[in-house]
C-alpha positions as a Markdown table, in Angstrom:
| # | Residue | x | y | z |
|---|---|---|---|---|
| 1 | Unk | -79.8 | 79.2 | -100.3 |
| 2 | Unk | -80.2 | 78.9 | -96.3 |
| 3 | Unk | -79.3 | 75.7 | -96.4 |
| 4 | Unk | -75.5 | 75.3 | -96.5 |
| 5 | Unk | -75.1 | 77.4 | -93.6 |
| 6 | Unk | -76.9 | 74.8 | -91.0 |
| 7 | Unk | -75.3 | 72.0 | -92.9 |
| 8 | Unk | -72.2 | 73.6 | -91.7 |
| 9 | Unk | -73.6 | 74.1 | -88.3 |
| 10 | Unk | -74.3 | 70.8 | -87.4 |
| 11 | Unk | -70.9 | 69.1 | -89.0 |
| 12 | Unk | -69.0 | 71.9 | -86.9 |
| 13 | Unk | -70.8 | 70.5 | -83.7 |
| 14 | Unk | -70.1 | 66.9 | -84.7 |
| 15 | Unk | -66.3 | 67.7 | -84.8 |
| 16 | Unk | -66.4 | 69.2 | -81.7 |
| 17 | Unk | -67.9 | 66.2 | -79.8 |
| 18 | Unk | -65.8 | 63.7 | -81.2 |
| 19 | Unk | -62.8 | 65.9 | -80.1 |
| 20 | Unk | -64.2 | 66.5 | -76.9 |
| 21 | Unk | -64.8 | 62.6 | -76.3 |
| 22 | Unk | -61.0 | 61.7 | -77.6 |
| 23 | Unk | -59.8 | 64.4 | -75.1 |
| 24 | Unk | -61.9 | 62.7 | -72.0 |
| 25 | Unk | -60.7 | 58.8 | -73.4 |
| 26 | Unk | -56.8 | 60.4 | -73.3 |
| 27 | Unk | -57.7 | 61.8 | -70.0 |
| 28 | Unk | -59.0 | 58.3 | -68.6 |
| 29 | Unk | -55.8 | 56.6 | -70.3 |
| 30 | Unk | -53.2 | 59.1 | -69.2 |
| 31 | Unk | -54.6 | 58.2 | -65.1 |
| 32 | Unk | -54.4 | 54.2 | -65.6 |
| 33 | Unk | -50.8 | 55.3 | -66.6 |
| 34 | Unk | -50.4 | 57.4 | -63.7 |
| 35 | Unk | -51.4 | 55.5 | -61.1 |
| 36 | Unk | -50.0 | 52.4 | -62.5 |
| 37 | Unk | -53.4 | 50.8 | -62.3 |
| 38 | Unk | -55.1 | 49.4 | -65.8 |
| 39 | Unk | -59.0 | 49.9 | -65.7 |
| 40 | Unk | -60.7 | 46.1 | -64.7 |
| 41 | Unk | -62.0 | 44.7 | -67.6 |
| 42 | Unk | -63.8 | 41.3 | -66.0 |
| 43 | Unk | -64.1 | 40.0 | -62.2 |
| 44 | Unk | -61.9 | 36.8 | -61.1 |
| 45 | Unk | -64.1 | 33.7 | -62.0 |
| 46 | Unk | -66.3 | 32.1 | -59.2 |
| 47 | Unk | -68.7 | 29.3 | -59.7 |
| 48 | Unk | -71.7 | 28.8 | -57.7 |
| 49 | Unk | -71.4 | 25.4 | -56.8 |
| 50 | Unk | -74.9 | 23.1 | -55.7 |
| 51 | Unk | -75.1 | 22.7 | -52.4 |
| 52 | Unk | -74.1 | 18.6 | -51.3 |
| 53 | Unk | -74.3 | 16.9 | -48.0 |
| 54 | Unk | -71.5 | 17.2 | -45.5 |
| 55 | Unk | -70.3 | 15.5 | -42.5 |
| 56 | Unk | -68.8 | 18.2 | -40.8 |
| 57 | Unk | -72.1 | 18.7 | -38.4 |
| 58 | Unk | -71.6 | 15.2 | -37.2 |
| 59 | Unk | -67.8 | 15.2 | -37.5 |
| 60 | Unk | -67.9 | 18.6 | -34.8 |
| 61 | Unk | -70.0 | 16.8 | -32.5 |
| 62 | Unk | -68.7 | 13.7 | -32.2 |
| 63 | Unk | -65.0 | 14.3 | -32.5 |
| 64 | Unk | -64.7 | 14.8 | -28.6 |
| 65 | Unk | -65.8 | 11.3 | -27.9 |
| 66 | Unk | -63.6 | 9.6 | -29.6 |
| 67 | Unk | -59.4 | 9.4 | -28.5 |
| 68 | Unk | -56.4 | 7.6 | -29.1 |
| 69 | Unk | -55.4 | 4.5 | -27.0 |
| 70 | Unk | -51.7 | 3.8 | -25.9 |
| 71 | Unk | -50.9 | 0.6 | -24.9 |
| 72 | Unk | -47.7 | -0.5 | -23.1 |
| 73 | Unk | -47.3 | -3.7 | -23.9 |
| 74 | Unk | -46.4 | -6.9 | -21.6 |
| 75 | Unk | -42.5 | -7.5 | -22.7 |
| 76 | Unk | -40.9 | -10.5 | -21.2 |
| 77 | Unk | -36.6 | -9.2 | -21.8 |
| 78 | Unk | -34.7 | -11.4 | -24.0 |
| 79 | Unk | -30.9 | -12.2 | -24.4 |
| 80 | Unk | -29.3 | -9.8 | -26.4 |
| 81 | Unk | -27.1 | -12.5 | -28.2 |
| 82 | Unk | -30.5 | -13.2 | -30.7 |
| 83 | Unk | -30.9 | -16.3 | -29.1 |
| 84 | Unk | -34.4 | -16.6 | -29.7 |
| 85 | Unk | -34.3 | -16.1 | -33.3 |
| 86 | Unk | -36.2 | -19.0 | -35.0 |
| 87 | Unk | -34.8 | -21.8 | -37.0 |
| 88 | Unk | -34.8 | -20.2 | -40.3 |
| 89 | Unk | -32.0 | -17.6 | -39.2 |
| 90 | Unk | -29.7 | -20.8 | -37.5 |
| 91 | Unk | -26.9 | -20.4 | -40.2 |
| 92 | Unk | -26.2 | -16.7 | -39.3 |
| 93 | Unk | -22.1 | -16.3 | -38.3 |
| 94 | Unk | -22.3 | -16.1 | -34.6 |
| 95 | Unk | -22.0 | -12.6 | -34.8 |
| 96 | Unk | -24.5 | -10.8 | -31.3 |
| 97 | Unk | -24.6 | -7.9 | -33.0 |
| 98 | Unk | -26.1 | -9.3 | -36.2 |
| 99 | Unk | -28.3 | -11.9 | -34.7 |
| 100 | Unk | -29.5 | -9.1 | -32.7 |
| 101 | Unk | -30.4 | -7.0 | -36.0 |
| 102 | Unk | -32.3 | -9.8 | -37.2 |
| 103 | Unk | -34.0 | -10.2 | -34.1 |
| 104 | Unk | -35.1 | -6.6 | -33.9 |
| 105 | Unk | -36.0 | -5.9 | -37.9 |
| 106 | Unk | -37.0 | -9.4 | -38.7 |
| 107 | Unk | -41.1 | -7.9 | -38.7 |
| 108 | Unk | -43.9 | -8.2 | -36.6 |
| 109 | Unk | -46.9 | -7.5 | -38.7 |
| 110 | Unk | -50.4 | -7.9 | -37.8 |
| 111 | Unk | -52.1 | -11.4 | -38.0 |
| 112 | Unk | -53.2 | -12.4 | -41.1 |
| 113 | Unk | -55.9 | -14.5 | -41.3 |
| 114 | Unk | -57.8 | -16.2 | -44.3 |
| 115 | Unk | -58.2 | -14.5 | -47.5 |
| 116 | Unk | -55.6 | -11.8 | -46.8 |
| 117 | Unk | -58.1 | -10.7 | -44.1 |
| 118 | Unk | -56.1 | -8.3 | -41.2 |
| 119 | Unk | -56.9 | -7.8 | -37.8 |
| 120 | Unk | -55.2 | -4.2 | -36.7 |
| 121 | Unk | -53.5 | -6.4 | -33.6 |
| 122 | Unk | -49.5 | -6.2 | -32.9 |
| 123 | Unk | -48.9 | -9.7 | -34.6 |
| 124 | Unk | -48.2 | -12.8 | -33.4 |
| 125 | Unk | -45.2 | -12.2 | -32.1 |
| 126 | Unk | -43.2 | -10.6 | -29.6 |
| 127 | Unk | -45.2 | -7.5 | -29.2 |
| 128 | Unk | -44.2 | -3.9 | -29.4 |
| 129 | Unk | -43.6 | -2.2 | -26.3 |
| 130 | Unk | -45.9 | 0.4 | -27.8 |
| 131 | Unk | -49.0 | -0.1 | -29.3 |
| 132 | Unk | -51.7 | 2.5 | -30.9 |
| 133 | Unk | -55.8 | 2.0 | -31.7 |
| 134 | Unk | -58.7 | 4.3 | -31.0 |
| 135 | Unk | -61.8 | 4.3 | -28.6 |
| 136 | Unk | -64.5 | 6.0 | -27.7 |
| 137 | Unk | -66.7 | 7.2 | -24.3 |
| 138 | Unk | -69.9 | 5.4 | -23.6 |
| 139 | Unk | -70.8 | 7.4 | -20.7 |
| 140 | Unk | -70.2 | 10.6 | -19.3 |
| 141 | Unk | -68.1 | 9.3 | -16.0 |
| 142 | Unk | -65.3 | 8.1 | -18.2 |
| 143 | Unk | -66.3 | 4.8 | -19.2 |
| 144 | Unk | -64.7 | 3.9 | -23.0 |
| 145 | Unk | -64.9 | 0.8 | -25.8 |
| 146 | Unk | -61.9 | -0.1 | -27.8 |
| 147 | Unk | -60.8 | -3.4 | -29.5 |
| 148 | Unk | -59.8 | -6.5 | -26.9 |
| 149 | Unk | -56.8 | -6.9 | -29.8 |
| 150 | Unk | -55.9 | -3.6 | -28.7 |
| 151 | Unk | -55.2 | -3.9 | -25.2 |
| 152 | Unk | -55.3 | -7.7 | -24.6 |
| 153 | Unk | -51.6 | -7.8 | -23.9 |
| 154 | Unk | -51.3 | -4.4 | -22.4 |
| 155 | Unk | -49.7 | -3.5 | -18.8 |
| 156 | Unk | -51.0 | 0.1 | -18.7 |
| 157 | Unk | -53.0 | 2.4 | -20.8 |
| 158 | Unk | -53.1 | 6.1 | -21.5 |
| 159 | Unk | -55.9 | 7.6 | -23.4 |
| 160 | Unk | -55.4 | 11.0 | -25.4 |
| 161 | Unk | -58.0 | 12.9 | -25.5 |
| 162 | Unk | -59.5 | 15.1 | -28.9 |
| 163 | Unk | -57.5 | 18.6 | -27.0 |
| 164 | Unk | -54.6 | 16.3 | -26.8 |
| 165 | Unk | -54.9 | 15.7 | -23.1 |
| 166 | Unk | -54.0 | 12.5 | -21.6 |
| 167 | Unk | -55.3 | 10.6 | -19.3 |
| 168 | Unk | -54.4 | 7.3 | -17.1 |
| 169 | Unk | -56.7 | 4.5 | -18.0 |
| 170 | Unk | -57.7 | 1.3 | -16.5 |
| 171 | Unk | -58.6 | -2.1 | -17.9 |
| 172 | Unk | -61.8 | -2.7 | -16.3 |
| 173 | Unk | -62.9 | -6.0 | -18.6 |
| 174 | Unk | -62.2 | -8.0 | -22.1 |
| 175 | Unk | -64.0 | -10.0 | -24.4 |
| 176 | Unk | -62.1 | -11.9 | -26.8 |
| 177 | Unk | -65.5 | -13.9 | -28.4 |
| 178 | Unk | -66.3 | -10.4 | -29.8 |
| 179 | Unk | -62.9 | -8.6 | -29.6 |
| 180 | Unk | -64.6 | -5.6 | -27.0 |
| 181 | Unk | -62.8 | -4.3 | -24.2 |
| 182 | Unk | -64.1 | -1.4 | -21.6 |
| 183 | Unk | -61.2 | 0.8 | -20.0 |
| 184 | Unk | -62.0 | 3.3 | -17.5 |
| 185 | Unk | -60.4 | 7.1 | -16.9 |
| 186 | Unk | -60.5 | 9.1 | -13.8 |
| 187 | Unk | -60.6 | 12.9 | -14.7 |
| 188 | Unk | -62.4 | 16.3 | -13.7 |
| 189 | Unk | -65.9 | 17.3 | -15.0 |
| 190 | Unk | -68.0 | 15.2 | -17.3 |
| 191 | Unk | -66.6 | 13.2 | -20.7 |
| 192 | Unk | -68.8 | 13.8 | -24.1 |
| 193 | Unk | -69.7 | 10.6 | -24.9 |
| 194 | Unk | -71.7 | 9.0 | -28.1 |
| 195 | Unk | -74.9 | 6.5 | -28.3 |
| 196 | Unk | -75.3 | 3.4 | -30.2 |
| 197 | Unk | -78.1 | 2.9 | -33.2 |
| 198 | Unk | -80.4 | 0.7 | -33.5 |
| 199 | Unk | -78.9 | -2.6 | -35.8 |
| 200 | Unk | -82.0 | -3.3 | -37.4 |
| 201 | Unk | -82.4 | 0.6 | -38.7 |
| 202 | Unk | -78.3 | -0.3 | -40.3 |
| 203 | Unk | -79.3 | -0.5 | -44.0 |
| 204 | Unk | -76.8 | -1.4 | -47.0 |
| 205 | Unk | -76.1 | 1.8 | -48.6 |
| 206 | Unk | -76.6 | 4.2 | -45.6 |
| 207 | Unk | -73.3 | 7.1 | -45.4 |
| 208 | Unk | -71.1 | 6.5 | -42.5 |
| 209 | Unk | -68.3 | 8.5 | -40.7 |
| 210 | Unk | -65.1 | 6.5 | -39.3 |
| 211 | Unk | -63.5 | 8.4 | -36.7 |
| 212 | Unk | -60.1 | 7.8 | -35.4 |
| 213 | Unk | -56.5 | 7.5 | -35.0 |
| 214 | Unk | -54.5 | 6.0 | -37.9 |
| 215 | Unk | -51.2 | 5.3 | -37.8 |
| 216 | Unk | -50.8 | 7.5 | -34.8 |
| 217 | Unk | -51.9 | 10.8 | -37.1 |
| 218 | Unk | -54.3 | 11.7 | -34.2 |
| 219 | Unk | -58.3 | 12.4 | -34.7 |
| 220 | Unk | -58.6 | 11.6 | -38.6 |
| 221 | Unk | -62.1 | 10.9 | -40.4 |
| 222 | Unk | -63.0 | 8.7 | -43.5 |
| 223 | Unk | -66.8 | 8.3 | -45.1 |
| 224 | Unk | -68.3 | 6.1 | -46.8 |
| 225 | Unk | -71.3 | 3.7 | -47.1 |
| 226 | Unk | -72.5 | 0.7 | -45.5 |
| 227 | Unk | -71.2 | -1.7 | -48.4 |
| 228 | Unk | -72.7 | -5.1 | -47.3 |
| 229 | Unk | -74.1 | -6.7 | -44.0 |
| 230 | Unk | -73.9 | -10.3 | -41.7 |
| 231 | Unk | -70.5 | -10.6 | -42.8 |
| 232 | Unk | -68.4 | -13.3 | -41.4 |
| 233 | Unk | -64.7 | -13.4 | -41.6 |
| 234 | Unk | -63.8 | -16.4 | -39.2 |
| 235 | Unk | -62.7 | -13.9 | -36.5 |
| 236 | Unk | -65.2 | -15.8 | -34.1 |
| 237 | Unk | -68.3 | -17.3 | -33.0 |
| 238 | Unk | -70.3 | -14.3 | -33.2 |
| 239 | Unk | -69.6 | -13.0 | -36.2 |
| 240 | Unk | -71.8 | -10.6 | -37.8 |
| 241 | Unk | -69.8 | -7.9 | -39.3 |
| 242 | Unk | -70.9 | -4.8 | -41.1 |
| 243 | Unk | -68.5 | -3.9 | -44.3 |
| 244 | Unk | -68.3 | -0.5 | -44.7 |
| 245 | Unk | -65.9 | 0.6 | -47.7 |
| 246 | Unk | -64.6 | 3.8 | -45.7 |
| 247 | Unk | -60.6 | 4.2 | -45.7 |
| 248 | Unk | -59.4 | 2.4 | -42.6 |
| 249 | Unk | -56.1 | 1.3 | -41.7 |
| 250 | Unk | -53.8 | 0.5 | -38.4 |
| 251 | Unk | -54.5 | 2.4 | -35.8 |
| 252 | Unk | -58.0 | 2.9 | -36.5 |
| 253 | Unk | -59.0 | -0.1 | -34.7 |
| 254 | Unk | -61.4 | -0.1 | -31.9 |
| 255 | Unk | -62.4 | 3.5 | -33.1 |
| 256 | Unk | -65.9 | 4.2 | -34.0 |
| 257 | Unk | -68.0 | 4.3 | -37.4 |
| 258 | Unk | -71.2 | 6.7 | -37.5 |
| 259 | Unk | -74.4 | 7.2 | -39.2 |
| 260 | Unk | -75.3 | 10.9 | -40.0 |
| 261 | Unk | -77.0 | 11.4 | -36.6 |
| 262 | Unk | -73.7 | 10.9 | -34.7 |
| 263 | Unk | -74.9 | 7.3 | -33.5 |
| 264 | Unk | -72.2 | 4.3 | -33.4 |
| 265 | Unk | -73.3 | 1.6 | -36.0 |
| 266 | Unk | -69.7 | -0.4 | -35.5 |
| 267 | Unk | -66.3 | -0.2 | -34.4 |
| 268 | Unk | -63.6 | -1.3 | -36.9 |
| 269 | Unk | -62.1 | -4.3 | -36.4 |
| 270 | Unk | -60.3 | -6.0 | -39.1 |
| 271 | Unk | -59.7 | -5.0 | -43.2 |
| 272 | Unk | -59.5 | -7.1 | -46.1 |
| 273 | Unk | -55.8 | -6.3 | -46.7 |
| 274 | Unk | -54.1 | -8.4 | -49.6 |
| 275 | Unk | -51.5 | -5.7 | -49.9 |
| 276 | Unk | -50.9 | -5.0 | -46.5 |
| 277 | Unk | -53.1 | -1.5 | -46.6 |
| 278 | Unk | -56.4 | -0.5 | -46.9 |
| 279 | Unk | -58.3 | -1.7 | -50.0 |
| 280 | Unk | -61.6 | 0.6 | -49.4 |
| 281 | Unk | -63.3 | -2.6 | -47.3 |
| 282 | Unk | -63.5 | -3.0 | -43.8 |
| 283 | Unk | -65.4 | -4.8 | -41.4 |
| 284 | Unk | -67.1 | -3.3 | -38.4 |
């Protein structure tokens, strides 16, 4: 007979904590609305991705060694009735203006050697009055290696530095066997400047870093690996080129490539170019 009553009891309490837990729920809901917020039901997705090798260390150190070259070229002035437009363009009407056109816009694209191969030089013919490669300091009093093909028909130099300062360079010497030339800057304080690394430590499949200007873009860098050594492309009698298959392209010449302790292995020279660009191989 006592039973029914706690039966009663405990169904009464259940009813009472369900309505007290609707009551809180409403509550919770009736804020969200309030406040115009909606309760977060997951965190924005993030992976944890492994950790890989980067080049920035090197990239941050050795960036202030390296600038752009300007080159004024030597220009010899030439009529401005097109008279020195080649055979190929003799039936033209005798028109200045349009011989003059021809003259300007017929091309002067770099020298193409064989096999499509492409030195970064101003062509071969009449040069630009403005020409662009890259370089870099050997020593702290201002002493810096570009391409000979760079400067080899230059008048005067200006060197921009990685703050975008330029400088006044000289031409202190060339060397056309190996397509090296040394210029020289006057400035205040000391220059950072970059080491060499020992050739016989240069092994195919080592990462590299090229550093330099292409195009006239300014400081730009490009990795890769060393791709294949003793490579000889006819450029001269010394030739013993690295191929690297970093991007390089005009403008880049004379600039540096690095290993991963900021030490010069080569200095880009020439790209295997049968469309005209870079192809991903390039020969330091």
């Amino acid at each position: 007979m006592n039973i029914a009553p706690n039966s009663h009891s405990r169904t009464r309490k259940r009813l009472m904590a369900a309505a007290a837990s609707v009551a809180i729920a409403g509550a919770i809901g009736f804020g969200a609305v309030a406040t115009g917020t909606a309760p977060v039901l997951a965190e924005a997705v993030r992976v944890e991705a492994p950790q890989v090798p980067s080049f920035a260390d090197v990239v941050e150190r050795v960036s202030p060694a390296v600038v752009s070259v300007r080159v004024k070229a030597k220009i010899e002035s030439t009529a401005d009735d097109g008279s020195d437009l080649p055979d190929a363009f003799d039936n033209l009407p005798d028109d200045p203006q349009l011989r003059r056109f021809f003259r300007e816009f017929r091309g002067f694209g770099d020298q193409d050697g064989r096999d499509g191969m492409r030195r970064f030089g101003r062509g071969d013919r009449q040069p630009r009055p403005v020409a662009q490669g890259s370089g870099f300091f050997i020593s702290e009093d201002g002493y810096l290696v570009t391409n000979n093909h760079v400067v080899g028909e230059g008048s005067s130099f200006t060197v921009v530095m990685y703050d975008g300062k330029e400088l006044d360079a000289k031409l202190v010497g060339t060397d056309p066997r190996t397509d090296l030339a040394v210029l020289k800057v006057e400035g205040d304080g000391k220059f950072t400047y970059v080491d060499f690394a020992d050739d016989s430590k240069v092994r195919v499949g080592d990462w590299v870093v090229a550093v330099g200007n292409p195009f006239g873009l300014g400081g730009t860098v490009t990795a890769g690996i060393v791709s294949a050594r003793g490579r000889d492309i006819g450029a001269g009698p010394y030739d013993d080129f690295i191929q690297i298959d970093a991007s390089v392209n005009r403008g880049n010449s004379g600039g540096p490539t690095f290993n991963l302790n900021g030490q010069v292995v080569g200095i880009n020279t020439a790209i295997f170019s049968p469309s005209g660009g870079s192809v991903g191989i390039a020969f330091d």
